[in-house]
C-alpha positions in Angstrom: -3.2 -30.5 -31.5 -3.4 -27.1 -33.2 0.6 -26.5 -31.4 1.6 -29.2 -33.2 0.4 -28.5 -36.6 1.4 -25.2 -36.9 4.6 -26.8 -35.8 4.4 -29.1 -38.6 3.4 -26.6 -41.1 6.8 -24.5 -40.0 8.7 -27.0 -40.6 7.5 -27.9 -44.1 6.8 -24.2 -45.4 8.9 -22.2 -43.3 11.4 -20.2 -44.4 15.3 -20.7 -42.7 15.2 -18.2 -40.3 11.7 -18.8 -39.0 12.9 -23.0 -38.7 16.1 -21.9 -37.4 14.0 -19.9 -34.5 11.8 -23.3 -34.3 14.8 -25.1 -33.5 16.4 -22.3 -30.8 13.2 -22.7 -29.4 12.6 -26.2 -29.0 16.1 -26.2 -27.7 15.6 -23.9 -25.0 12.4 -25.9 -23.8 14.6 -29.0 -23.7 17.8 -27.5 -21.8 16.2 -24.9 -19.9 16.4 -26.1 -15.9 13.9 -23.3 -14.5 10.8 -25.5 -14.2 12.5 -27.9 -12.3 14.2 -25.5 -9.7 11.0 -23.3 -9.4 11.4 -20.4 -12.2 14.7 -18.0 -12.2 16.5 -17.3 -9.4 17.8 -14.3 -10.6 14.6 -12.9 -11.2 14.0 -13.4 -7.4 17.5 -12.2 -6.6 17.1 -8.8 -8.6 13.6 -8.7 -7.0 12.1 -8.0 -10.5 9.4 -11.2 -8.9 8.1 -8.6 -6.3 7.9 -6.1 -8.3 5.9 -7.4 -10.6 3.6 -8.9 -8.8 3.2 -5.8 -7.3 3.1 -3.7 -10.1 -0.1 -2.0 -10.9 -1.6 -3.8 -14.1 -2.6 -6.5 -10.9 -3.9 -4.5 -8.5 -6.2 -2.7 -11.2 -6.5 -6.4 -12.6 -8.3 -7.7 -9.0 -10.8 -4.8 -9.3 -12.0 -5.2 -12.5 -12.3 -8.9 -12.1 -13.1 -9.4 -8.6 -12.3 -13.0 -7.2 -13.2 -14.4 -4.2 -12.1 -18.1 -2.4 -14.8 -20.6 -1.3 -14.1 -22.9 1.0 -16.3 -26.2 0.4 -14.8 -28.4 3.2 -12.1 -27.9 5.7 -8.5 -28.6 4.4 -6.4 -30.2 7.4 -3.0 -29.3 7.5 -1.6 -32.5 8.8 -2.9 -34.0 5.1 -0.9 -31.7 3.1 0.3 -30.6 0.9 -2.2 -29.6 -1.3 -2.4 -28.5 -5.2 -5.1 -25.7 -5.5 -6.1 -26.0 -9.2 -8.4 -23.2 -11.1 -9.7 -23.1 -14.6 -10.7 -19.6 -15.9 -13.6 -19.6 -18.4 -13.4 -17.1 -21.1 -10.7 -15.9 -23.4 -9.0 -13.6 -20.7 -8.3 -16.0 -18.2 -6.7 -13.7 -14.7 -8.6 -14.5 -11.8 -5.5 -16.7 -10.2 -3.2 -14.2 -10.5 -5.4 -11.2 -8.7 -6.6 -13.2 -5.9 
């Protein structure tokens, strides 16, 4: 709700460069074929995925905010596949992308 007001309010008060980046924006979320094929390949093929997930802001990240996976029931394979699904609490919300 609050997305779409300040979307609103852009579009009636804005200025024209700040509704022209509205619409370059809305644009890109329309056209842009990345969610669908899993992200950008390229950022795979360059290996800048790797290396960011293995850069050192995460690795400081898990032990400052240790996280740790509890099994409540035994998840057969043959039932698969699955969609693990967490919601951090709090305003800084990491604790899927350390563990």
């Amino acid at each position: 709700a609050a997305c779409l007001t300040v979307t609103a309010l852009v579009l009636a008060r804005g200025g024209i460069y700040l509704r022209s980046a509205l619409a370059a924006y809305v644009c890109w979320i329309l056209l842009d074929p990345s969610p669908t094929k899993g992200g950008y390949e390229w950022l795979w093929t360059l290996g800048i995925t790797d290396m960011l997930r293995r850069s050192w802001f995460w690795r400081y990240a898990a032990r400052y905010f240790p996280v740790t996976l509890k099994a409540t029931a035994p998840v057969p394979a043959e039932k698969g596949p699955y969609i693990f699904v967490c919601h951090p609490h709090g305003i800084i919300g990491v604790s899927p992308m350390t563990s």
